[in-house]
N, CA and C of each residue as an Amber inpcrd file, in Angstrom:
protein
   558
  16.4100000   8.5140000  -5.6450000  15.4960000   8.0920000  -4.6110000
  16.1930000   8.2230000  -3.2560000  15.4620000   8.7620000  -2.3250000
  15.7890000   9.2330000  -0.9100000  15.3520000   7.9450000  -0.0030000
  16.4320000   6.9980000   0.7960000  15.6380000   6.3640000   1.2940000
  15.8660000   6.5900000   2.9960000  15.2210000   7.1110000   3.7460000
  14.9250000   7.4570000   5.2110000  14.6390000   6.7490000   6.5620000
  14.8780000   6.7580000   7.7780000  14.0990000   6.3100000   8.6390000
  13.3420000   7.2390000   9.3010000  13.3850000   8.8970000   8.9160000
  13.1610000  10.4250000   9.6260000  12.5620000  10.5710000   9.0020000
  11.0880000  11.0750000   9.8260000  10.2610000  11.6540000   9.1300000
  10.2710000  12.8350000   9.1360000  11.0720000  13.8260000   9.7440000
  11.6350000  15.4050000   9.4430000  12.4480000  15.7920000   8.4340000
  12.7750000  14.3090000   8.1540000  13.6890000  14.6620000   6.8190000
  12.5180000  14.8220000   5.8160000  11.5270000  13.7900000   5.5660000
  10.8180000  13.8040000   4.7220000   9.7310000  15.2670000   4.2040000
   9.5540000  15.5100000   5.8730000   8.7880000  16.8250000   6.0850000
   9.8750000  18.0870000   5.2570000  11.3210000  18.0390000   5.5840000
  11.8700000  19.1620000   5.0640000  11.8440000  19.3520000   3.7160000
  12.2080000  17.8710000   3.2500000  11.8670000  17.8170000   1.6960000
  10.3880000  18.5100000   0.8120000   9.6350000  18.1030000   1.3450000
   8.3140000  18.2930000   0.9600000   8.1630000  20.0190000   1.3480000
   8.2750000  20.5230000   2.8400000   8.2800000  21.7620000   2.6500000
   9.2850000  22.5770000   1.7190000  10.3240000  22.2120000   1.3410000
  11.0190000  23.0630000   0.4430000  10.7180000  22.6020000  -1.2150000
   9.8850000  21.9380000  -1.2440000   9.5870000  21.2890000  -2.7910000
   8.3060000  21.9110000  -3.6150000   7.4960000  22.8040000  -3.0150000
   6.5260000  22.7450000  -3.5930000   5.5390000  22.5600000  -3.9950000
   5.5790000  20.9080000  -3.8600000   4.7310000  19.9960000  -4.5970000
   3.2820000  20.3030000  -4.1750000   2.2250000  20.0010000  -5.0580000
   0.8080000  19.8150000  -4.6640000   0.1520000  18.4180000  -4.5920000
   0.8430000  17.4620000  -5.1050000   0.5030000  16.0510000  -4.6590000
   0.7400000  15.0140000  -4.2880000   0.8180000  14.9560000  -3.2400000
   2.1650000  13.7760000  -2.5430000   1.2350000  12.4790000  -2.2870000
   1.4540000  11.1960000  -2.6940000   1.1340000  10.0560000  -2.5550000
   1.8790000   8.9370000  -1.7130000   1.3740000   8.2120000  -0.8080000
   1.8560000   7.6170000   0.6050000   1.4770000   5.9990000  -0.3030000
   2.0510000   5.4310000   0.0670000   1.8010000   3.6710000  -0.6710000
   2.8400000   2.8700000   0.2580000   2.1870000   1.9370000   0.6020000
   2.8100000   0.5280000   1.1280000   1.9130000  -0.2260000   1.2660000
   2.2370000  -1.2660000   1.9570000   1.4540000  -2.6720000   2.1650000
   0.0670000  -2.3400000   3.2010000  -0.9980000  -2.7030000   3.4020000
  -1.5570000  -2.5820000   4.3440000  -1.1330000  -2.8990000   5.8620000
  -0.9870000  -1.9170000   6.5900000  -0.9990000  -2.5320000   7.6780000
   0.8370000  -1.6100000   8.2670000   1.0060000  -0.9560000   7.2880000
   2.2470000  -0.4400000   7.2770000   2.5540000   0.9470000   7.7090000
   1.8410000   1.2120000   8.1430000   1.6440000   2.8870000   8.7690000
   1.4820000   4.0920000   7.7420000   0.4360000   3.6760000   6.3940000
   0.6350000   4.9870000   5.6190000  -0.4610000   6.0070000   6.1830000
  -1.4520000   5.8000000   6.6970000  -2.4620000   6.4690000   7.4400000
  -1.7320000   7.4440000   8.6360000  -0.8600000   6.8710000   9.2010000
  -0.2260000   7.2770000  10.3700000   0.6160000   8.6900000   9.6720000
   1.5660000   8.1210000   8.9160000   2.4590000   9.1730000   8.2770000
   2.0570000   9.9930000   7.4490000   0.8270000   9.7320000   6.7120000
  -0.1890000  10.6490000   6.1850000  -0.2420000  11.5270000   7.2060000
  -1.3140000  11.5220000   8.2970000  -1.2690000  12.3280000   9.1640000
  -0.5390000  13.1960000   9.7770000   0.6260000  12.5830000  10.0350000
   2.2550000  13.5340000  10.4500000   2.2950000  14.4090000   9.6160000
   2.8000000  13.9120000   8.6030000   2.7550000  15.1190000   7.3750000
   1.8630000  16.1150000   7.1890000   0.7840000  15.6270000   6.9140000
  -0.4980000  16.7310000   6.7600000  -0.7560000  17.7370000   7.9390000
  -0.3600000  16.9570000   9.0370000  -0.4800000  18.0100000  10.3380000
   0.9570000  19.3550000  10.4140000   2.0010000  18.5650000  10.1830000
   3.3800000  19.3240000   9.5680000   3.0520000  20.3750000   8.7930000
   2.8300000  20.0580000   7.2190000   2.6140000  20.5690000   6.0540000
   0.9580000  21.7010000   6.4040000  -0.0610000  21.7900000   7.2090000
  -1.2500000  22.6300000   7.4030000  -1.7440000  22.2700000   5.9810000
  -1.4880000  20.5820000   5.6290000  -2.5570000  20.6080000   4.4110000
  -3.4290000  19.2360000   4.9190000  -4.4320000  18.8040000   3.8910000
  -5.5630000  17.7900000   3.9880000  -4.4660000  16.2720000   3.3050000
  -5.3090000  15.5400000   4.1220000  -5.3770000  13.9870000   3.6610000
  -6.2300000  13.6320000   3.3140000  -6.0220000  12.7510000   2.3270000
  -7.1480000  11.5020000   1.6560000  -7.1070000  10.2440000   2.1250000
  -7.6610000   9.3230000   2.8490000  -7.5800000   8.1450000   3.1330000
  -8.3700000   7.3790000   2.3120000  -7.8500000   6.6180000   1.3080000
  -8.6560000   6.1980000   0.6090000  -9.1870000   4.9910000   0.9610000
  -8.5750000   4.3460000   2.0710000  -9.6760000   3.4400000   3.0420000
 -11.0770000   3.9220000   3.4810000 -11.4410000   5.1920000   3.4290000
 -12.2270000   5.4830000   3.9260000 -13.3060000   5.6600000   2.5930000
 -12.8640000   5.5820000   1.3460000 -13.5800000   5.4430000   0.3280000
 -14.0480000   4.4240000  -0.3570000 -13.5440000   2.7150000   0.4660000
 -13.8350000   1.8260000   0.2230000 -14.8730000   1.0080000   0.1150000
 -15.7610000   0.4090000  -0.2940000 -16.9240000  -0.5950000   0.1650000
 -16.1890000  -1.4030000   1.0990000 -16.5440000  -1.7070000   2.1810000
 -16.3320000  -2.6560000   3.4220000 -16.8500000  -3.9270000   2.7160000
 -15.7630000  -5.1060000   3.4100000 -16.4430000  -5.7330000   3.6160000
 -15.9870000  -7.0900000   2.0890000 -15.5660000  -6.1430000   1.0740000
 -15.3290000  -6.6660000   0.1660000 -14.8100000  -7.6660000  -0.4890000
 -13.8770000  -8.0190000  -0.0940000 -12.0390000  -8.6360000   0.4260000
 -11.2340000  -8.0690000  -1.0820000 -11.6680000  -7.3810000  -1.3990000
 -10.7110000  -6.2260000  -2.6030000 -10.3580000  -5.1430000  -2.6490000
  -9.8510000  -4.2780000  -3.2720000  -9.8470000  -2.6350000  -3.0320000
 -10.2620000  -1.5060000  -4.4640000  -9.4360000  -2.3550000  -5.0930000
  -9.2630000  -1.0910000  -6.5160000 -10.5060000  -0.9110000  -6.8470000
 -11.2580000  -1.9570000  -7.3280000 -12.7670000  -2.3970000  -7.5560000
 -14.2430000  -1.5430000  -6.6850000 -13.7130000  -1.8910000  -6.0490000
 -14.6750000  -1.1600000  -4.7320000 -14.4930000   0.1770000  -3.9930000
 -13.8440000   1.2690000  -4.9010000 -13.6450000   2.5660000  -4.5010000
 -14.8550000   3.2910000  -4.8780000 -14.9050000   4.3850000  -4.2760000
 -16.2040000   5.6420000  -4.4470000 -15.2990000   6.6560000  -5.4700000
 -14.7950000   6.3550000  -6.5350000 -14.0180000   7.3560000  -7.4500000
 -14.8020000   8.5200000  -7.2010000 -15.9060000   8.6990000  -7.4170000
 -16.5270000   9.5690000  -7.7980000 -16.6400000  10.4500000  -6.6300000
 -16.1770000  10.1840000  -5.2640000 -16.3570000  10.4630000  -4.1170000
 -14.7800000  11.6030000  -3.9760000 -13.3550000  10.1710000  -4.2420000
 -12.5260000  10.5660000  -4.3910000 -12.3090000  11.7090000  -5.2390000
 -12.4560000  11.8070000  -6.6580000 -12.3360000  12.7100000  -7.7950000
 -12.5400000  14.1900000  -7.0800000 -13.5970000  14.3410000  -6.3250000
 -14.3290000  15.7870000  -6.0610000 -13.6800000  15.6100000  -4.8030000
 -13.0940000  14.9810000  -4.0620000 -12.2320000  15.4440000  -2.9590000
 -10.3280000  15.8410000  -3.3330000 -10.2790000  15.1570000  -4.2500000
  -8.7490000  16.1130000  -4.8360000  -9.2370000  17.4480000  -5.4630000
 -10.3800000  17.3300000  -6.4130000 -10.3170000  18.3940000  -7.1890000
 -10.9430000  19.7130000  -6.5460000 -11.0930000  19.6480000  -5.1660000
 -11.8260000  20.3370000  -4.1350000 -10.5240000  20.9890000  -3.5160000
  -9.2580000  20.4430000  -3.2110000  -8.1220000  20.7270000  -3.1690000
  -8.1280000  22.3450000  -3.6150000  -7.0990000  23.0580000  -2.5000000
  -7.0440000  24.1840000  -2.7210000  -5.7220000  24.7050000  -2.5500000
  -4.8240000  23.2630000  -2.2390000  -3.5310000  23.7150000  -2.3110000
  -2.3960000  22.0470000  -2.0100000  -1.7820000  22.3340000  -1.8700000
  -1.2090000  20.9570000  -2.0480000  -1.9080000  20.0140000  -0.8550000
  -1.7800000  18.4040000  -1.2080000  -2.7740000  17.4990000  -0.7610000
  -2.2330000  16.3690000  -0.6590000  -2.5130000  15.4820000   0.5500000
  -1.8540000  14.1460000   0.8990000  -2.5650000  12.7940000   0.3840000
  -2.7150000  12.0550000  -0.9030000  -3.6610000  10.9400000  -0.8110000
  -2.7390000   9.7130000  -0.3350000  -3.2830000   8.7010000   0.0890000
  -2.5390000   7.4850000   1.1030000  -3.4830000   6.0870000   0.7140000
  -2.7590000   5.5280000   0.9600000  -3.8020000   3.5450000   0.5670000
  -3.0050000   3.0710000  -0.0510000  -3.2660000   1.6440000   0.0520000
  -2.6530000   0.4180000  -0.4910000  -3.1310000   0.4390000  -1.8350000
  -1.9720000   0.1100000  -3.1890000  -2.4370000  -0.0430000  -4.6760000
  -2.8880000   1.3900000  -4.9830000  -1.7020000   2.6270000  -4.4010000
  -2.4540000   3.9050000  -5.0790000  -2.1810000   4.0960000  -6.6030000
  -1.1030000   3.5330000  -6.7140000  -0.5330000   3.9180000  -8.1430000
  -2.2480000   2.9320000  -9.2860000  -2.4790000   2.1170000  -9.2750000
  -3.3630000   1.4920000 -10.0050000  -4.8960000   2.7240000  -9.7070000
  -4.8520000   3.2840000  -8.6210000  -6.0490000   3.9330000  -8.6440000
  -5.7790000   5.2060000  -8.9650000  -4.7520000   6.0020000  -8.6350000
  -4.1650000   6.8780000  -9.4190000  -4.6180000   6.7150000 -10.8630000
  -4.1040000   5.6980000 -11.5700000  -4.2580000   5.5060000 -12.6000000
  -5.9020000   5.3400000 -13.3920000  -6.5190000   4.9810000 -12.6370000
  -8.1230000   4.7610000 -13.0130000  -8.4550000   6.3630000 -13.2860000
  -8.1300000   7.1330000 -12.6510000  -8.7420000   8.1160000 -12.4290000
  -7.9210000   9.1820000 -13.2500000  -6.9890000   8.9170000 -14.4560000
  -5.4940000   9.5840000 -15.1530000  -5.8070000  10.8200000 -13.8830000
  -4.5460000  10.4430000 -13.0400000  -4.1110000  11.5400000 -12.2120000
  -2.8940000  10.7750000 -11.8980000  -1.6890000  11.6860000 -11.5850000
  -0.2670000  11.6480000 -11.2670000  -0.1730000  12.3830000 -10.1320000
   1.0220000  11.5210000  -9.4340000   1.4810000  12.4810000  -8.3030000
   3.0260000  13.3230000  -8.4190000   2.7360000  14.3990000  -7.5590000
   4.1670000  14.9990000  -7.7700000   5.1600000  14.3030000  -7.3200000
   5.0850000  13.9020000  -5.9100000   5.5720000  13.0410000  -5.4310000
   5.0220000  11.7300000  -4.2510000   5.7130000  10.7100000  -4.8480000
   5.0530000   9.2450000  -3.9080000   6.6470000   8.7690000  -3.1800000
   5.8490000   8.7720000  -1.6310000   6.2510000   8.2660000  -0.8700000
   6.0290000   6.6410000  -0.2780000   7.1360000   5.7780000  -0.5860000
   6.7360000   4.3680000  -0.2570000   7.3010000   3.8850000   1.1790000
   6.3660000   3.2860000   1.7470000   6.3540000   2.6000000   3.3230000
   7.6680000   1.3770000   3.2700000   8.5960000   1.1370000   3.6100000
   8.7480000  -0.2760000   3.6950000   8.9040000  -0.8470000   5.3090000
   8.4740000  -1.6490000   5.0300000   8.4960000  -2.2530000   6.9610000
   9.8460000  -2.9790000   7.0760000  10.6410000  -3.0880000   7.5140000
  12.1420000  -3.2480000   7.7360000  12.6890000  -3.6030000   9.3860000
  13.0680000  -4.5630000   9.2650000  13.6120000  -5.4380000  10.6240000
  14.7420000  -3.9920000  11.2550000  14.8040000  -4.7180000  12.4310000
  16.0660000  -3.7630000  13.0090000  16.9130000  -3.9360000  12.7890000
  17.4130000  -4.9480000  11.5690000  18.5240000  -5.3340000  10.5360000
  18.6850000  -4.5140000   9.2500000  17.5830000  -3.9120000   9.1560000
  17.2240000  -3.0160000   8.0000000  16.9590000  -3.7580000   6.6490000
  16.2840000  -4.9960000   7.0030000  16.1330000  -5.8110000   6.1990000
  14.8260000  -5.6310000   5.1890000  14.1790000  -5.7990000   4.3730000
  12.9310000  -5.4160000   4.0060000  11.8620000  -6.9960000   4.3290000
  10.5740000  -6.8970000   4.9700000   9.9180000  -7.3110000   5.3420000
   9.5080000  -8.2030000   4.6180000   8.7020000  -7.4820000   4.0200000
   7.7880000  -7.9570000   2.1370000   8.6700000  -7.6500000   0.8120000
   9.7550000  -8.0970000   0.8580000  10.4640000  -8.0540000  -0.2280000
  10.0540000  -9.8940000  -0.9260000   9.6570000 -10.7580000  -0.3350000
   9.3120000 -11.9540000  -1.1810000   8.1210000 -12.0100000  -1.5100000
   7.1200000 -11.4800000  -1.1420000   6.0530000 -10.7850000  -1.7270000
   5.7520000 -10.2840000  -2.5620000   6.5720000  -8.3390000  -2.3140000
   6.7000000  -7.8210000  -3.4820000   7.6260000  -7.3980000  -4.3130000
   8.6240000  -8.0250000  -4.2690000   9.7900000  -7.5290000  -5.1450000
  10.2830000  -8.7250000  -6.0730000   9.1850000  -9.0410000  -6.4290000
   8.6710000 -10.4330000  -7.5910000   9.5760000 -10.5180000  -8.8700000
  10.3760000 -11.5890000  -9.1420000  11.3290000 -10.8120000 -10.4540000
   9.9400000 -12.5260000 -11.2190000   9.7450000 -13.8470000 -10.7840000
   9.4620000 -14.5480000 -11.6740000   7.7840000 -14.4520000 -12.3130000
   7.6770000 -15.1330000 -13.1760000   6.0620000 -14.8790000 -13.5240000
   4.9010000 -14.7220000 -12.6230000   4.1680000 -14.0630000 -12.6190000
   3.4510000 -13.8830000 -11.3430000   2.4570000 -15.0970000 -10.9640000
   1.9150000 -15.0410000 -12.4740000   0.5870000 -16.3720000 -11.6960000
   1.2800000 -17.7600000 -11.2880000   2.7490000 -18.0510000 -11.7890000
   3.4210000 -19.0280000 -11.1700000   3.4710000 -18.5560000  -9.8400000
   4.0350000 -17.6000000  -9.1970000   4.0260000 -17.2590000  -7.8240000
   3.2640000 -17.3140000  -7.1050000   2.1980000 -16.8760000  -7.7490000
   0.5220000 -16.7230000  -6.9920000  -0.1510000 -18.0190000  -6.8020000
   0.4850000 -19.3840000  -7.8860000  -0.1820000 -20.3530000  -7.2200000
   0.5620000 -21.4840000  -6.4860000   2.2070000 -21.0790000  -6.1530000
   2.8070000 -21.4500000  -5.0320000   2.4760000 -20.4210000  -4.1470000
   2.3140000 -19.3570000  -4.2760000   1.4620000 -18.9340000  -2.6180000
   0.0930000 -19.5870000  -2.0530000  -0.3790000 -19.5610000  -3.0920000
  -1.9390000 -20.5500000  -2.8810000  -1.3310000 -22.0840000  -2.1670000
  -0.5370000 -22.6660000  -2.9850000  -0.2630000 -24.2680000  -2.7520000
  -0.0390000 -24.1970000  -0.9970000   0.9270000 -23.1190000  -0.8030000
   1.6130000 -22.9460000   1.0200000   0.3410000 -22.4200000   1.7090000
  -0.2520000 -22.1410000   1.1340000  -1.7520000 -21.2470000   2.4190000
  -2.5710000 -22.4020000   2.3280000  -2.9260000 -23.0670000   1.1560000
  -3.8930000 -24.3860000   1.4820000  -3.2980000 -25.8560000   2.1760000
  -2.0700000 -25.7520000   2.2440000  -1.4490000 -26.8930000   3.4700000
  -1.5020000 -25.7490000   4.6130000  -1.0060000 -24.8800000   4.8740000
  -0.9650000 -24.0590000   5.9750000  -2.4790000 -24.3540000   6.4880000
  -3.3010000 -24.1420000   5.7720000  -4.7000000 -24.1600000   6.3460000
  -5.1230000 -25.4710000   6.9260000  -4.7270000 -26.4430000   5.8780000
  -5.0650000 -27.4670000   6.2430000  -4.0660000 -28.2800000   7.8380000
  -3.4250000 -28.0790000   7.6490000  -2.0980000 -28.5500000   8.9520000
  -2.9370000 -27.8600000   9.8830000  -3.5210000 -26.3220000   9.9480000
  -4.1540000 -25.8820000  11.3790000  -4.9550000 -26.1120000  11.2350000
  -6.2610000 -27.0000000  10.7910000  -7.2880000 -27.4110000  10.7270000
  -7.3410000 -28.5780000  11.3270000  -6.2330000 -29.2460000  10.9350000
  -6.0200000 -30.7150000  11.7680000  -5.2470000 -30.7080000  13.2760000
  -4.7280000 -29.8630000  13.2580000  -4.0800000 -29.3820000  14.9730000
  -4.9570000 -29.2890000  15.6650000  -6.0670000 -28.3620000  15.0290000
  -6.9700000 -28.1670000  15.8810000  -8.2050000 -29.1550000  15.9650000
  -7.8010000 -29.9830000  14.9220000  -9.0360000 -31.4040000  15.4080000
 -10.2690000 -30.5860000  14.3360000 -10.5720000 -30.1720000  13.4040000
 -11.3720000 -29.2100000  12.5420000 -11.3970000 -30.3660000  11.0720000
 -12.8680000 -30.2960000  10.5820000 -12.6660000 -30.8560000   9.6830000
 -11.7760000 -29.9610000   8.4600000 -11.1370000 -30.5460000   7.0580000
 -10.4080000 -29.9040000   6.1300000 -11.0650000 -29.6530000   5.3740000
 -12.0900000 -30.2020000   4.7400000 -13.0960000 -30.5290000   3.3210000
 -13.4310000 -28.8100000   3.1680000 -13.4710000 -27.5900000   3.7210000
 -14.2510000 -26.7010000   3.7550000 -13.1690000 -25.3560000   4.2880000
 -11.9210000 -26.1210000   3.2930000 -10.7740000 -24.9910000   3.8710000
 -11.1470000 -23.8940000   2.9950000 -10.3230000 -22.8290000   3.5880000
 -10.1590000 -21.4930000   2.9290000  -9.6650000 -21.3550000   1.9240000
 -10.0370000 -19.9640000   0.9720000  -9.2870000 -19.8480000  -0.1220000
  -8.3460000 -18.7000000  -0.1000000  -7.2380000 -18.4820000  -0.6410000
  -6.4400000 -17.9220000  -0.7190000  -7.0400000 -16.2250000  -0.4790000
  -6.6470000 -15.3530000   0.3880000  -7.0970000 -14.0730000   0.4650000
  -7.4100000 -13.5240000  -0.9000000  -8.3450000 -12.7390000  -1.5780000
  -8.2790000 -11.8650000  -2.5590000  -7.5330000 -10.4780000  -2.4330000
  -7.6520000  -9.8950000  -1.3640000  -6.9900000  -8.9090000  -0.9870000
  -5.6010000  -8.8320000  -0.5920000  -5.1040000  -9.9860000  -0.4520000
  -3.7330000 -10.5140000  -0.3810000  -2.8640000 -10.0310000  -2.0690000
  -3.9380000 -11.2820000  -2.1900000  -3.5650000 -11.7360000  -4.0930000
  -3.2740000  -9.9660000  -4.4920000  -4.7070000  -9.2000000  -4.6030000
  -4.3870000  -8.3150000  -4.8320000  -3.1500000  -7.5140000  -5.0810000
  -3.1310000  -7.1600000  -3.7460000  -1.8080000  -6.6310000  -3.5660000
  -0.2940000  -7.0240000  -3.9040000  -0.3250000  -8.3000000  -3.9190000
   1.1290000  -9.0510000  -4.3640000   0.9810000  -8.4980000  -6.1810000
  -0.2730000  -8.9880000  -6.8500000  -0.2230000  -8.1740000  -8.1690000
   0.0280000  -7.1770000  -8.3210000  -0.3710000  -5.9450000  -7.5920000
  -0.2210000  -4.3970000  -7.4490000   1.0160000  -4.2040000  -7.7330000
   1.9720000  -4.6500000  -6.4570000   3.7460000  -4.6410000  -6.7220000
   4.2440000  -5.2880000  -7.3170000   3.7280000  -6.1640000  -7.9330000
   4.5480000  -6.8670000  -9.3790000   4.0030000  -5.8840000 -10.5870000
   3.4330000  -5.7680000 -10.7220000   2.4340000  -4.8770000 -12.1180000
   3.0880000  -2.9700000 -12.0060000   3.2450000  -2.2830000 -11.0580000
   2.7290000  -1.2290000 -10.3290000   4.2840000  -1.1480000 -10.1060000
   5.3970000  -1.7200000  -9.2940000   6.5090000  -1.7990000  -8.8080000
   6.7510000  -0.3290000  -8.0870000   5.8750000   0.0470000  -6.8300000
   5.3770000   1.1430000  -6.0610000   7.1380000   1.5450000  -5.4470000
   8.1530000   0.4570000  -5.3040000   8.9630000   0.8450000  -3.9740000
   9.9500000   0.9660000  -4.9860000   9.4840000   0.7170000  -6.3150000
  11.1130000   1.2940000  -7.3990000  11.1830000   2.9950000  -8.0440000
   9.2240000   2.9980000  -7.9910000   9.1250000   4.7020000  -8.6850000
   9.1750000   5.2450000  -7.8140000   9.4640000   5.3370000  -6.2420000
   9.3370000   5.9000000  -5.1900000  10.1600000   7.1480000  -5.4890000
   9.6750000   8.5210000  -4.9400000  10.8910000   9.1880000  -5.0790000
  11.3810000   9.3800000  -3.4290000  10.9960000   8.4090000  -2.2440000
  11.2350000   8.5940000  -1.0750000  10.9860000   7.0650000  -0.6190000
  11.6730000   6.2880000   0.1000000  11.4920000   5.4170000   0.6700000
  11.5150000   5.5620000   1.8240000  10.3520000   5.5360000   3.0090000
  10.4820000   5.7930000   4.3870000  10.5270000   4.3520000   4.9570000
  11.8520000   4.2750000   5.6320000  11.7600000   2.5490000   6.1560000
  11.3360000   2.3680000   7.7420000  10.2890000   2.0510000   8.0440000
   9.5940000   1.6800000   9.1570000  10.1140000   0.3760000   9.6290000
  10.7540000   0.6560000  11.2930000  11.2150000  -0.0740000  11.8220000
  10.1120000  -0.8380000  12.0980000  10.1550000  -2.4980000  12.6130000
   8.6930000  -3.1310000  13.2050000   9.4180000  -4.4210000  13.8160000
């Protein structure tokens, strides 16, 4: 595994490799759309944003894809091809398709620290984790509910699309099969 802060490195790799299917994965919010683009503009090939195949609106992802939308846009492919989104490996998988190569996002301090490593680099049982993340977001909620003078009775529930994703990289472990780690300064 190659792990980078250059995305010319990544570009050289990929132009001397061959490959016809390169897959972009990180957290939302992590620039895989962005570096999709670099690449694909680099490489004179197409991207898939599979945000853009989503039902809005949802607060999920895997669930709420247009497969059928997706499917005929790889297999429309006429030469090597960029797909990108959060939880690709699980949708990858819905659809038995593999990539040649997956590229993983990590967001990384100017310490070179990893961001979401307590998130996702989960070694204990998950639904234990998942409901000490719940326990800290429903005082979190509640403490700013009362700061702000707000009644509590009608707090929030834990993101689904959060949850999601913390399962994805425990289940999925996207930043260990990586065959490229691009570390995004932030």
């Amino acid at each position: 595994m190659l792990e980078t802060l250059n995305i010319s490195e990544i570009v050289t790799i990929l132009k001397t490799t061959g490959i016809y299917l390169i897959g972009i994965d990180g957290r939302d919010g992590s620039g895989n759309s962005k570096l999709a683009s670099l690449i694909s503009q680099e490489l004179g090939c197409p991207h898939v944003n599979i945000d853009d195949l989503v039902d809005k609106n949802c607060g999920q992802y895997v669930n709420y894809i247009h497969y059928d939308r997706l499917l005929m846009e790889l297999d429309d492919a006429k030469g090597p091809m960029i797909i990108e989104g959060v939880c690709l490996l699980a949708v990858l998988e819905r659809m038995d398709r593999n990539l040649d190569m997956l590229i993983y996002i990590k967001r990384v301090s100017g310490y070179g620290m990893w961001r979401d490593e307590d998130d996702y680099n989960i070694s204990e049982d998950i639904d234990h984790f998942m409901n000490k993340k719940k326990e800290e977001f429903q005082k979190f909620v509640e403490i700013d509910a009362y700061i702000e003078g707000e009644d509590t009775s009608g707090v929030s529930n834990f993101p689904r699309f959060t949850e999601e994703i913390i399962r994805y990289h425990h289940k999925y472990r996207p930043h260990e099969k990586a065959d490229i780690i691009y570390k995004r300064i932030i």
